[in-house]
C-alpha positions in Angstrom: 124.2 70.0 8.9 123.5 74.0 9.3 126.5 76.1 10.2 125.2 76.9 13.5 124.7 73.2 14.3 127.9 72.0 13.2 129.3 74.3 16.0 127.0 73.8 18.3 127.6 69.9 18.2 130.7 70.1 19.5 130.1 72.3 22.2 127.6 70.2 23.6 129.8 67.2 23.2 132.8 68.9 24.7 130.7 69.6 27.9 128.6 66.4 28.2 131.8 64.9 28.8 132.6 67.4 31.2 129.3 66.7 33.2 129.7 62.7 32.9 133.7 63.1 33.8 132.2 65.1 37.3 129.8 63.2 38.0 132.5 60.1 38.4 134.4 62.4 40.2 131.5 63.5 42.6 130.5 59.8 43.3 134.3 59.0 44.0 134.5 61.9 46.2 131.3 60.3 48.5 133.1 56.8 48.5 136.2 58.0 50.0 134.4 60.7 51.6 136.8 63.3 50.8 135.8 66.2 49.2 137.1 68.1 46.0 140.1 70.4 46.9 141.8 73.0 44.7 144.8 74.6 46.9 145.3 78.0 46.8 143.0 78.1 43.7 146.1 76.5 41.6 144.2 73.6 39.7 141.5 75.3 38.5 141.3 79.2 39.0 145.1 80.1 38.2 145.2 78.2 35.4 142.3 78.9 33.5 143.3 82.5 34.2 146.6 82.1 32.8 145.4 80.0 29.8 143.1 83.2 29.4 146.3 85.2 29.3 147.6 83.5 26.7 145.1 82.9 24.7 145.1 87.1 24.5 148.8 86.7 24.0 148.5 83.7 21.1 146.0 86.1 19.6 147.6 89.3 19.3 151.0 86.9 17.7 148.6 85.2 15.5 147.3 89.0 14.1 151.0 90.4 14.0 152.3 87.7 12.3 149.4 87.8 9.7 149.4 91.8 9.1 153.5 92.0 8.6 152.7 92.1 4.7 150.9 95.2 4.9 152.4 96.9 8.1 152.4 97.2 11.7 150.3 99.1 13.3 148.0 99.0 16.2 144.6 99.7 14.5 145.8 96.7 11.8 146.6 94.4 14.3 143.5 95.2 15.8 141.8 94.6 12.3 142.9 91.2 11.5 142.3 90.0 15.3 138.5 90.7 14.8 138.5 89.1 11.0 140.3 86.0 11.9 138.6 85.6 15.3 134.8 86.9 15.9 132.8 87.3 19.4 131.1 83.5 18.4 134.4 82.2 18.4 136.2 83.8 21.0 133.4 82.9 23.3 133.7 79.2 22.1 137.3 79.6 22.8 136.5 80.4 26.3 133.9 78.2 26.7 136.4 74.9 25.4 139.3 76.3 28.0 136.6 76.3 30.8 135.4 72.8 30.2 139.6 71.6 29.8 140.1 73.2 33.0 137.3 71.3 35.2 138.1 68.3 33.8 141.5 68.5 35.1 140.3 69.5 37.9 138.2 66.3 38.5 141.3 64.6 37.0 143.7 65.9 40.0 140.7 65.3 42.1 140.2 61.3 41.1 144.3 61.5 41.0 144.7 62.4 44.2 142.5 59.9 45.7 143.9 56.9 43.6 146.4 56.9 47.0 144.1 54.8 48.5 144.7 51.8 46.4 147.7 49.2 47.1 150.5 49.9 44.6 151.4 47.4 42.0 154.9 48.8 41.8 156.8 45.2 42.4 154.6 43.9 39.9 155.9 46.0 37.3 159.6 46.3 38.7 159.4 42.5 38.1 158.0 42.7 34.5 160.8 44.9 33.5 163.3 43.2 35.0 162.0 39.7 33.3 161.8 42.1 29.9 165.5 43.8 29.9 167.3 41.6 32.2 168.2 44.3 34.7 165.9 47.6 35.3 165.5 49.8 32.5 166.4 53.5 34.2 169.8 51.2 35.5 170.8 50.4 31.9 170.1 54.0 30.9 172.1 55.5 33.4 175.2 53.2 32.4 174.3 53.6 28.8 173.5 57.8 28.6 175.9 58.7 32.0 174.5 60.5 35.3 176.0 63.4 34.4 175.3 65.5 31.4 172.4 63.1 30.1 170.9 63.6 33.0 170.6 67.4 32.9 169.3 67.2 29.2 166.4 64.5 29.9 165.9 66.7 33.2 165.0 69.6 30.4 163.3 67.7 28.7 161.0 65.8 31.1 160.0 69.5 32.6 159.2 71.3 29.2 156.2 68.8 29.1 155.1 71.4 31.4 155.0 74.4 28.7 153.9 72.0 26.4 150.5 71.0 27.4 148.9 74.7 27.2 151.0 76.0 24.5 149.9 73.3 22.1 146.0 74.0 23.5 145.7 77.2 22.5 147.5 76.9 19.3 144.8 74.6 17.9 142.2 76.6 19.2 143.8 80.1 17.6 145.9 78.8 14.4 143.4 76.1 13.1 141.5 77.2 10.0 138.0 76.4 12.0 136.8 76.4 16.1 135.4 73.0 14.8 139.1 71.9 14.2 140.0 73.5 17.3 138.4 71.5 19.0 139.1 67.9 18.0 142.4 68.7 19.7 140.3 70.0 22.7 138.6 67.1 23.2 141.4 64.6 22.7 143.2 66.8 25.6 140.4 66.1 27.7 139.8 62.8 26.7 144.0 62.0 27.8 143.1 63.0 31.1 140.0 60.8 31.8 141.5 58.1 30.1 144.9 59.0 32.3 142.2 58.7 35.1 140.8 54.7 34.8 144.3 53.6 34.1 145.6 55.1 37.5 142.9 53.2 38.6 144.2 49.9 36.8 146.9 49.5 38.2 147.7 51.7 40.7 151.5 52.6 41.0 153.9 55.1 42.3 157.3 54.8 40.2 160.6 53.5 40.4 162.0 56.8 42.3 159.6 55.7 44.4 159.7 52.2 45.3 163.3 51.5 43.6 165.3 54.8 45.2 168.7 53.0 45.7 168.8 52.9 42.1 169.0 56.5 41.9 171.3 57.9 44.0 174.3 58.1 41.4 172.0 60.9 40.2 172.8 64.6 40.4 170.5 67.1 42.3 168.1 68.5 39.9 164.8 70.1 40.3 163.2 66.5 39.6 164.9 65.2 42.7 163.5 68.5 44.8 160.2 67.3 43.2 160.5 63.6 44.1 160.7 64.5 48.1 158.2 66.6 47.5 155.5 64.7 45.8 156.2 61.6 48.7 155.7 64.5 51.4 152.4 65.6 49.9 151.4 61.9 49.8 152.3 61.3 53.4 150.1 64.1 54.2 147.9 63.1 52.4 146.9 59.7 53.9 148.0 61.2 57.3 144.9 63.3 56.9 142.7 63.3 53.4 140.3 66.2 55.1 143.1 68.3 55.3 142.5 71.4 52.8 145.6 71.6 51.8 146.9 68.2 51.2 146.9 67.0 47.9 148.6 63.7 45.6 150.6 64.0 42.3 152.1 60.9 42.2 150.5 57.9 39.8 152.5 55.8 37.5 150.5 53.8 35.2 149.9 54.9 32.4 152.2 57.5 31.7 150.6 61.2 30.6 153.6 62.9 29.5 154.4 60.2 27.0 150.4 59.8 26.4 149.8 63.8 26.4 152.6 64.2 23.7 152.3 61.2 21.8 148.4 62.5 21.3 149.7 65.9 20.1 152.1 63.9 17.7 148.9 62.5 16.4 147.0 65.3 16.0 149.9 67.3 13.7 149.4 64.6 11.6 145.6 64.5 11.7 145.9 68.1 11.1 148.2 67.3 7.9 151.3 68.6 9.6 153.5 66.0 8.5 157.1 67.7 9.3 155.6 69.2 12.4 154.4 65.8 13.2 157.8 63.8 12.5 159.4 66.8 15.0 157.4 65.9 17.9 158.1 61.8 17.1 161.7 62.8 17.9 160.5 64.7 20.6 158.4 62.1 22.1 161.1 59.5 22.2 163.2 61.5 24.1 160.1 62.4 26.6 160.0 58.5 26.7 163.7 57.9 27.7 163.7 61.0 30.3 160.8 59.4 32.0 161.9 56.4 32.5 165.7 57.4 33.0 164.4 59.6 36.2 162.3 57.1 37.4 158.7 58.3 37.1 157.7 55.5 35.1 158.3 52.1 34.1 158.5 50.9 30.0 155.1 49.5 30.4 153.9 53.2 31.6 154.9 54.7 28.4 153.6 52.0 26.3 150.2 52.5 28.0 150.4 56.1 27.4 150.9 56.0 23.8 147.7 53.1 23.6 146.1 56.2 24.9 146.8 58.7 23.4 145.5 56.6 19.9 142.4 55.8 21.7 141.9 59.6 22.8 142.4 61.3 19.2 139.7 58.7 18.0 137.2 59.5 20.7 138.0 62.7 19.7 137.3 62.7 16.3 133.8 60.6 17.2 132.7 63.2 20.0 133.0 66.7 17.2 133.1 65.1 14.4 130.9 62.0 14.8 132.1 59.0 12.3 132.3 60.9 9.5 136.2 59.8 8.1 136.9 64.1 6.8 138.7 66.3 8.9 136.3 69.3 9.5 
């Protein structure tokens, strides 16, 4: 394959599944007959502008870190920005951060509208129950404590949120190719439409949600500001779906953070990261146990999510790479 088309490939790929992901989400939008919403421009346009941000940012480290050798200076730094990245793949850069973005924001989108199915929540309550003899999040309250262990996993369940970008932009900037760069890219994109049908499978709010006597031993922590919030915003929501402003954030099965970092587990090692990789294992289990100690998801949620995350690093790998077995 020429240069050119080896790049190309993946571009096209990349936003294919973009146009195919919308194109669900438009014909969902006619069924329900609620159309797509992005409050205050905080799905879509705030973040790809801050992803923007700090890709400049992830940039500029990249060049300083790589020029310390030979010393700091602006017109260096400068220097070794342009050689390690070039107007073809800065614009690719930009290009894969636009497509990430409107697939989340079809994600959020189909999300939000997954409030119209019945929750399965009893369903699963019962399968956990019948699988550990009591709830789960009960036997890791008595286990861990409610006090300090529930701080930690509170940190912990929230710095999925620096998480997800951070680890973007680092394969798009650090990897040795875009090409590479992009695997990761697609795998992202690939958690969230994957994320998507199993909302859809079995739809599900959590046991905060349907089990909240269970938590009340708890301390006040930004998660439990969060909780009440996400139910208000779903009571809005099916109070009035037209409203412009009312919006869901609440679905269960399967479970993203566990799926979202258990695919960038996957890709350190795919990338031949090994001690990176066996870092984030650690790090994954202890996403696992937070999000079932606070209640956003049941064992079966985080089981599904790592099933997922498999399945989007090798549709990853097929959709820039095709089923060639080397790493580009």
């Amino acid at each position: 394959m020429r240069p050119r088309a080896a790049v190309l490939r993946p571009v096209l790929a990349v936003w294919l599944l973009v146009v195919a992901f919308g194109a669900v989400a438009v014909w969902r939008s006619a069924v329900v007959d609620v159309a797509f919403k992005d409050p205050g421009g905080r799905i879509f346009r705030d973040r790809l502008s801050t992803a923007l941000t700090l890709l400049v940012l992830a940039l500029l480290l990249d060049a300083v870190w790589r020029t310390h050798r030979r010393g700091w200076s602006r017109a260096s730094v400068l220097a070794t920005v342009r050689e390690r990245c070039g107007w073809e793949r800065l614009a690719l850069m930009v290009s894969g951060l636009a497509a990430y973005h409107l697939v989340y924001l079809s994600y959020r989108n189909l999300k939000s509208w997954d409030a119209f199915n019945t929750p399965r929540d009893a369903d699963l309550i019962a399968l956990d129950e019948r699988l550990f003899g009591e709830a789960p999040w009960v036997l890791l309250h008595d286990l861990l404590g409610r006090d300090s262990a529930a701080w930690v996993l509170m940190v912990v369940y929230k710095s999925f949120t620096y998480l997800v970008p951070w680890s973007l932009l680092c394969a798009l900037v650090f990897t040795r190719t875009i090409r590479r760069g992009y695997v990761f890219l697609a795998a992202a994109m690939w958690t969230w439409v994957l994320g998507t049908a199993s909302y859809y499978l079995i739809p599900s709010l959590g046991p905060f949600a349907t089990a909240a006597e269970d938590f009340t031993g708890l301390p006040h922590t930004p998660i439990t500001d969060t909780w009440a919030e996400y139910l208000e915003q779903r009571a809005a929501f099916l109070a009035d779906p037209q409203a412009p402003d009312t919006f869901v954030s609440i679905s269960a099965f399967a479970s993203l953070h566990t799926g979202f970092t258990c695919m960038i587990m996957l890709m350190a090692f795919y990338y031949g990261h090994r001690w990176l990789g066996g870092v984030l294992a650690v790090y994954l289990a202890a996403v696992m146990v937070s999000t079932i100690y606070w209640g956003w998801h049941f064992t079966i949620d985080d089981v599904g999510g790592i099933v997922l995350a498999v399945l989007a690093v090798a549709l990853a790998h097929v959709t820039v790479v095709g089923l060639r077995r080397r790493v580009p």
